[in-house]
C-alpha positions as CSV (number, residue, x, y, z in Angstrom):
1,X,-47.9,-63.9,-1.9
2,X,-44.3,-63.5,-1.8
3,X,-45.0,-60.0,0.1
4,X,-46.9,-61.1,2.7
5,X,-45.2,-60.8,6.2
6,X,-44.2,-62.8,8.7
7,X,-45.9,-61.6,11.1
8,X,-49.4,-62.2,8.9
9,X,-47.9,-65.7,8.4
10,X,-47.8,-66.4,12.0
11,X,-51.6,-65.3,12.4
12,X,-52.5,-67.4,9.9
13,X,-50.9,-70.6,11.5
14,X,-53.1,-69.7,14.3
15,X,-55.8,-69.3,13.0
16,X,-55.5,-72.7,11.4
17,X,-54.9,-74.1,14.8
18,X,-57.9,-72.9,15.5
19,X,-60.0,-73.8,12.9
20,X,-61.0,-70.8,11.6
21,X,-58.9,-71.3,8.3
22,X,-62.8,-71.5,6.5
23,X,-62.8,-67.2,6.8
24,X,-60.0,-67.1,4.5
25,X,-61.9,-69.4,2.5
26,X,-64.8,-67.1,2.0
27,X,-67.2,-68.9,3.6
28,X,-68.1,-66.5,6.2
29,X,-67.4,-62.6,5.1
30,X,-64.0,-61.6,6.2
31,X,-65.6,-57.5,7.0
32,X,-67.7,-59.7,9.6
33,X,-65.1,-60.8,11.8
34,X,-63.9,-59.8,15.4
35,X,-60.5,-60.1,15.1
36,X,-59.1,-56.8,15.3
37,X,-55.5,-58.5,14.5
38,X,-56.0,-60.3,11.2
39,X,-58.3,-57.2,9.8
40,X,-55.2,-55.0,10.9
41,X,-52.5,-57.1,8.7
42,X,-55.3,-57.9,5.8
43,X,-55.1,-54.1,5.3
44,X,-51.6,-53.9,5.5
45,X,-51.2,-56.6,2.7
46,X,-54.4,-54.8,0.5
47,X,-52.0,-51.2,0.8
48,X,-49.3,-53.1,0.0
49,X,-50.4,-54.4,-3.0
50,X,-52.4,-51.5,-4.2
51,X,-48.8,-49.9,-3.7
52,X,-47.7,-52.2,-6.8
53,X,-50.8,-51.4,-8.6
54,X,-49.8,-47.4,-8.6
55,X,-46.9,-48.3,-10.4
56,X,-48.6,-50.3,-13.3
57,X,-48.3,-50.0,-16.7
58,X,-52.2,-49.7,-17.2
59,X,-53.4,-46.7,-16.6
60,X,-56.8,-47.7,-15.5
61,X,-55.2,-50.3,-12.8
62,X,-53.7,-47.2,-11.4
63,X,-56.6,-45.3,-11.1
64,X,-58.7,-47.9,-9.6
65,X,-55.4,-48.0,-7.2
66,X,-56.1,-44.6,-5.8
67,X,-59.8,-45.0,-5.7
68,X,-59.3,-48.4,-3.9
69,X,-56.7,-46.6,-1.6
70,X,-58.9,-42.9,-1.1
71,X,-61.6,-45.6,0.4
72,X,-59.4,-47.1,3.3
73,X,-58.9,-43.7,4.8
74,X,-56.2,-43.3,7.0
75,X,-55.6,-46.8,6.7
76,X,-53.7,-46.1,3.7
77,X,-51.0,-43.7,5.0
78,X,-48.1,-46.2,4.1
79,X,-49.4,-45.3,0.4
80,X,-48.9,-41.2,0.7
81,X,-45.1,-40.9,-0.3
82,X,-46.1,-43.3,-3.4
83,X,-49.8,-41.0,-4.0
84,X,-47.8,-37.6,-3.4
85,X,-45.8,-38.5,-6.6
86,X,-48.7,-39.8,-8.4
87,X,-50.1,-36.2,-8.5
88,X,-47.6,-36.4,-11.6
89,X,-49.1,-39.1,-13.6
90,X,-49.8,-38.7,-17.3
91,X,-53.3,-39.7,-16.6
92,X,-55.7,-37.0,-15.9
93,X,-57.8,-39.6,-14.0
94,X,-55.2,-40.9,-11.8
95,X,-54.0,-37.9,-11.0
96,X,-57.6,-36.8,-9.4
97,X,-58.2,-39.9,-7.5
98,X,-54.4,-39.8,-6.0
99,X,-55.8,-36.3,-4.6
100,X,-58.9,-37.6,-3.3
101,X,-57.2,-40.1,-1.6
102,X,-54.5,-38.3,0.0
103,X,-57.1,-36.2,1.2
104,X,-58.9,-38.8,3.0
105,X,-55.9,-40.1,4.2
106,X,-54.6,-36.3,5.9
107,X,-51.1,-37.1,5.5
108,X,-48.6,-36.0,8.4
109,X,-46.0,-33.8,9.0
110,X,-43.3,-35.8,7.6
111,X,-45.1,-36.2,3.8
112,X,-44.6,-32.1,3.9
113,X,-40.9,-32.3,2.1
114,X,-42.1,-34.8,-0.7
115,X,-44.9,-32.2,-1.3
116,X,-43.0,-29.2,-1.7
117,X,-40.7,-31.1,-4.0
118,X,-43.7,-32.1,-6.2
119,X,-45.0,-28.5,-6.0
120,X,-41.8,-27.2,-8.1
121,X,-44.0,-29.7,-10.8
122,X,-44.9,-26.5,-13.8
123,X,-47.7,-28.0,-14.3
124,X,-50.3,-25.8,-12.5
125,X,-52.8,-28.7,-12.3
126,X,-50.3,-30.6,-9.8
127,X,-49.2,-27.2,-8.1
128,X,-52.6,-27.0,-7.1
129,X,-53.9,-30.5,-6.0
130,X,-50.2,-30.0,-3.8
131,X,-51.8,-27.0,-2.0
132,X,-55.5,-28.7,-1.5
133,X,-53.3,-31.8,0.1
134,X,-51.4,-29.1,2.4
135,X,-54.9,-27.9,3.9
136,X,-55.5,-31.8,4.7
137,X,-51.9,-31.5,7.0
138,X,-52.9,-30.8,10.6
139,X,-53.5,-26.6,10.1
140,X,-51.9,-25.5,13.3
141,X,-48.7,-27.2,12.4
142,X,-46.2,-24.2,11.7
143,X,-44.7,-26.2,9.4
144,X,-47.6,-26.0,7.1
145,X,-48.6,-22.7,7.8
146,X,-45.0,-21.8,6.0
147,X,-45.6,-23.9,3.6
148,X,-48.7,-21.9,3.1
149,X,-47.5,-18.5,3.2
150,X,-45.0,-19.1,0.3
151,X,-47.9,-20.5,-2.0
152,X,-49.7,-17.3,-1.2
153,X,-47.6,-15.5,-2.8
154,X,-46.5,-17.7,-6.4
155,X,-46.4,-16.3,-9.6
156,X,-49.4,-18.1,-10.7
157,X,-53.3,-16.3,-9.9
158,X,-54.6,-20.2,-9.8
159,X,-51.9,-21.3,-7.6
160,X,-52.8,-18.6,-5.3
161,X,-56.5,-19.3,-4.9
162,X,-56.0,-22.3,-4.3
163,X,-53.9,-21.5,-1.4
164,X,-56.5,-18.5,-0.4
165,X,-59.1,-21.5,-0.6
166,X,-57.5,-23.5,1.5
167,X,-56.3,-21.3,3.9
168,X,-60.3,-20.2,4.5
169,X,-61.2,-23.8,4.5
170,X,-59.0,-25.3,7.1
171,X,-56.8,-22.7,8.9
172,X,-57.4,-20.4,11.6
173,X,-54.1,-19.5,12.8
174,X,-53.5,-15.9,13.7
175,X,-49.9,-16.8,12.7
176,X,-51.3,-16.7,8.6
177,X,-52.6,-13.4,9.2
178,X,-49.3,-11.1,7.6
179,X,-49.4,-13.2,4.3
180,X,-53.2,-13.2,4.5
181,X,-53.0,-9.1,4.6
182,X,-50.4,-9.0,1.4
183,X,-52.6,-11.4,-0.1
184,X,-55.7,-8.7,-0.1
185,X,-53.3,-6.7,-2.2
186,X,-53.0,-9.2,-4.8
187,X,-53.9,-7.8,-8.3
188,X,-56.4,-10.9,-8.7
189,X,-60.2,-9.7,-7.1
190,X,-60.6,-13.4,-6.2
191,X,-57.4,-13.8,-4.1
192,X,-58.4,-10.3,-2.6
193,X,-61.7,-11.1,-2.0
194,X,-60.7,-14.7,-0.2
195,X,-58.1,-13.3,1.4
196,X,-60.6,-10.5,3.5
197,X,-62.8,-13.6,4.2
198,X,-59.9,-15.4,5.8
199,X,-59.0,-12.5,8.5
200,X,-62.3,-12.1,9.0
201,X,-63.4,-16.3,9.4
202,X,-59.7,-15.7,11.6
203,X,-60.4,-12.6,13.6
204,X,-63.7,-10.4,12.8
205,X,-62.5,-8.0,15.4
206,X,-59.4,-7.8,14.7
207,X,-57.8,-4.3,14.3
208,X,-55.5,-5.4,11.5
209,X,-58.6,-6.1,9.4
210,X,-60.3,-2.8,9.9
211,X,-57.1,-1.1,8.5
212,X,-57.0,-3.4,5.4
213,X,-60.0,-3.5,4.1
214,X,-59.9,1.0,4.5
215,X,-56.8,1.0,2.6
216,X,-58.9,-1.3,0.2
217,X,-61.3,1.4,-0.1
218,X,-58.6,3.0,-2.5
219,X,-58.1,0.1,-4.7
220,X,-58.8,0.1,-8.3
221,X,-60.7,-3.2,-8.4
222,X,-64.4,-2.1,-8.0
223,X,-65.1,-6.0,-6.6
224,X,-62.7,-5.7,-4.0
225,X,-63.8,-2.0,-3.2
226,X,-67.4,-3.1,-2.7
227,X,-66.9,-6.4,-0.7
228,X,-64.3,-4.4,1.7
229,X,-67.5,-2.4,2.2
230,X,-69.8,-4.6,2.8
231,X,-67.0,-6.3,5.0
232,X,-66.8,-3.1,6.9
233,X,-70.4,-3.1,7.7
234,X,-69.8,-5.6,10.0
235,X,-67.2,-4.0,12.3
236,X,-68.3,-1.2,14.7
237,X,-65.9,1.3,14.6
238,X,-65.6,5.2,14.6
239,X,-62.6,4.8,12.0
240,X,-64.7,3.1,10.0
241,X,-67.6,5.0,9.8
242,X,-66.1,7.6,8.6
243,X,-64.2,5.5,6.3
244,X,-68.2,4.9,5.2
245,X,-68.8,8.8,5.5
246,X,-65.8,9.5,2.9
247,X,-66.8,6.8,0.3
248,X,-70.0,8.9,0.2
249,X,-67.8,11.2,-2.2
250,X,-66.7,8.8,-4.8
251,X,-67.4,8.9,-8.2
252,X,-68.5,5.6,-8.6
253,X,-72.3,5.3,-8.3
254,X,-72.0,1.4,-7.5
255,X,-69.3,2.3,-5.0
256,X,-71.6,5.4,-3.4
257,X,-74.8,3.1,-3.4
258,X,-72.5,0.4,-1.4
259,X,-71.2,2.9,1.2
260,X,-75.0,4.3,1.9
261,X,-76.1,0.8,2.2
262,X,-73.8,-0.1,4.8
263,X,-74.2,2.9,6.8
264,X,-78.1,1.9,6.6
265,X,-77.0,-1.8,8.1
266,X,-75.3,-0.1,10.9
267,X,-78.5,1.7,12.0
268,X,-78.4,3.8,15.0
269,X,-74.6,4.0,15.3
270,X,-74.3,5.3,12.3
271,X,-76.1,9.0,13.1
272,X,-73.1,11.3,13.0
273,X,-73.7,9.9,8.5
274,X,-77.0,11.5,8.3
275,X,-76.1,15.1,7.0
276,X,-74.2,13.2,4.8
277,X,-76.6,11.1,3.3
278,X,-78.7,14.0,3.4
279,X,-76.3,15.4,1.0
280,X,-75.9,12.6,-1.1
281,X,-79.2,12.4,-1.7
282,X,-79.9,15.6,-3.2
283,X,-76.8,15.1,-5.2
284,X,-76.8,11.5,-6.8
285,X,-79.0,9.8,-9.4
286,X,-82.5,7.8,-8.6
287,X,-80.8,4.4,-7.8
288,X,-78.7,5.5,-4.7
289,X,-81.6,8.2,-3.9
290,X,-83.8,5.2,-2.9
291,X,-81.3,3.5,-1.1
292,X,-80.9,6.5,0.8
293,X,-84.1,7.2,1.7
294,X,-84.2,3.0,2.8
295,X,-81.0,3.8,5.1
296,X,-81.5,6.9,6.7
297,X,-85.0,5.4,8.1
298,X,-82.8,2.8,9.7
299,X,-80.9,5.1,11.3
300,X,-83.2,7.7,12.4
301,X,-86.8,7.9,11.7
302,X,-87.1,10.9,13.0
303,X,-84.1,13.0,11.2
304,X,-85.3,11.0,8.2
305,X,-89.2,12.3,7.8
306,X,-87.4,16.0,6.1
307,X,-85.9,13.4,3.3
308,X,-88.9,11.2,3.2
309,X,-90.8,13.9,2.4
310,X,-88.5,15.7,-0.4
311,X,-88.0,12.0,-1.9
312,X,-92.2,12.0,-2.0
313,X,-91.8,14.6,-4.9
314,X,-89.1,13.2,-6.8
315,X,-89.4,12.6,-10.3
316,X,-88.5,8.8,-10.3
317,X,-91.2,6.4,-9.1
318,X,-88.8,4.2,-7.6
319,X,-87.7,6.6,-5.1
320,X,-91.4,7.9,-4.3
321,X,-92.4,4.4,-3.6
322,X,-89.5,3.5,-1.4
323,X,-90.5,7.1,0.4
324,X,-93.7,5.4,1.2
325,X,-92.6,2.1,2.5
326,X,-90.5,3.6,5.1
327,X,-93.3,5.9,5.9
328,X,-95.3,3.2,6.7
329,X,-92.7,1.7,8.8
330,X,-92.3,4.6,10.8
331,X,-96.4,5.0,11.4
332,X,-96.6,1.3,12.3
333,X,-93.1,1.0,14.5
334,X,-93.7,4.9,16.6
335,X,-96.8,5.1,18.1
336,X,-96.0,8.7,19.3
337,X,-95.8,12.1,17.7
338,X,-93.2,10.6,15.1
339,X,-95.9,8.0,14.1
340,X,-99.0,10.2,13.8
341,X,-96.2,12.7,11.9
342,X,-95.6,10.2,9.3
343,X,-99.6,8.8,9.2
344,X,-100.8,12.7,8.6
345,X,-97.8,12.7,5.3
346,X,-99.0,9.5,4.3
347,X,-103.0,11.2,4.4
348,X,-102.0,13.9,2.5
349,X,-101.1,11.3,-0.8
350,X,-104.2,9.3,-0.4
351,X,-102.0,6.3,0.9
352,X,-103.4,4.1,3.9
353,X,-102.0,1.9,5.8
């Protein structure tokens, strides 16, 4: 009791004076009473303690420390220096419940210094509970977005997506954007990858991203080739279409059946592709065939029926069937000439409606 203030002292005396000495007792619950300042110094003297209890020899009193402390919330901030250097503890199991509670807690602006000096830690384990803590800090603060942008670029690929993970999780500050761009360069597809989801959860129209993920389009990395693809879907631009166009060319198959599925998602926009999926078709093996016999009847039906019908006589069943479906969409969607077009091909194979 010899840490109790004097301040709590003092309530206590009045509350003695006014006989209501029988809460303390435990006669009546003390989570049931109204007075907000008693409840405020009883949790002051519970942090306090649990302070102690961090620094015991028993293991297991330590973790039940940082679970007892992850449950008071932000009522527990005068326990953050103490948690922060906790993330170094021996014990695997105290070191996880110090993280969970300095991530209930959020710690402030002024915890940032004692967390960079535990992130110089080698252990990777505590380098990357430091950077999940950082995403807990207020994200706008510039303070943290620095903080961030050096962790986005350590020597160490966990380290990084860690940060990349956090960064997509609780910041959307443009000023994150220039490490976020050298981070889609990183040699790990998983940084990469986060890193494009970032500037686009940031900015999806932003101009920067359109020019990243295109240079992307030249990586190595067949993951981050096809996911800056399918990104590019998503943003309407002339650049980028013929971006698309180009990829049409590659010799990856995985990469070429990508391209002529995004210029399918693009639809009607995407018109000025259609010789060139025209061309890709008669050159490429079944599996992109059918995809682009699928995407050029979302951009034009009516350029498509020439294809639809070639595709009718290929050799691969996958193809000839995926001829028909769109067939049918066109009969069904074009009640006009185009419709009655693609009915009469449909007649001529015995296939109904």
């Amino acid at each position: 009791m010899k840490n109790i203030s004097k301040e709590i002292v003092n309530v206590l005396q009045k509350l003695l004076l006014t006989g209501l000495v029988t809460l303390l007792c435990g006669q009546v619950p003390l989570s049931s009473q109204t007075n907000p300042e008693l409840d405020k110094l009883v949790r002051e003297f519970e942090v306090i303690d649990l302070i102690e209890k961090l620094q015991d020899e028993n293991w297991r009193t330590r973790r039940d420390a940082a679970k007892a402390l992850a449950s008071m919330g932000k009522d527990a901030r005068p326990a953050v220096s103490i948690l922060i250097k906790t993330l170094r503890d021996k014990n695997k199991e105290v070191r996880k419940n110090a993280l969970l509670a300095l991530l209930f807690i959020k710690p402030r602006e002024e915890s940032l210094p004692t967390l960079m000096e535990v992130f110089t830690d080698p252990d990777i384990t505590i380098k990357t509970s430091v950077v999940h803590v950082l995403g807990s800090i207020i994200p706008k603060l510039q303070a943290t977005i620095s903080a961030l942008t050096g962790v986005l670029s350590d020597k160490n690929k966990y380290v990084r997506r860690a940060a990349v993970e956090t960064v997509l999780e609780n910041v959307k500050t443009r000023s994150i954007i220039p490490a976020l761009v050298q981070a889609v360069s990183d040699r790990d597809s998983y940084v990469s990858i986060t890193a494009i989801k970032c500037l686009v959860r940031i900015d999806p129209k932003e101009k920067v991203l359109a020019s990243v993920l295109i240079k992307t389009l030249g990586d190595k990395d067949r993951k981050k080739r096809i996911f800056a693809i399918e990104t590019l879907a998503k943003i309407e631009s002339e650049t980028v279409l013929l971006a698309l166009i180009q990829t049409l060319e590659d010799g990856d198959e995985a990469i070429v059946y990508t391209a002529v599925k995004a210029l399918g998602e693009i639809g009607e926009k995407a018109k000025i592709a259609i010789p060139h999926l025209v061309k890709t078709f008669e050159n490429q093996s079944s599996f992109v065939k059918e995809q682009v016999v699928r995407s050029l009847g979302k951009i034009s039906a009516e350029v498509a029926l020439p294809t639809l019908v070639q595709a009718l006589n290929d050799e691969d069943c996958d193809v000839k069937r995926s001829a028909v479906e769109v067939l049918r969409q066109i009969s069904r969607n074009n009640r006009g000439d185009l419709g009655i077009q693609a009915q009469k091909t449909l007649d001529k194979l015995n296939i109904n409606k």
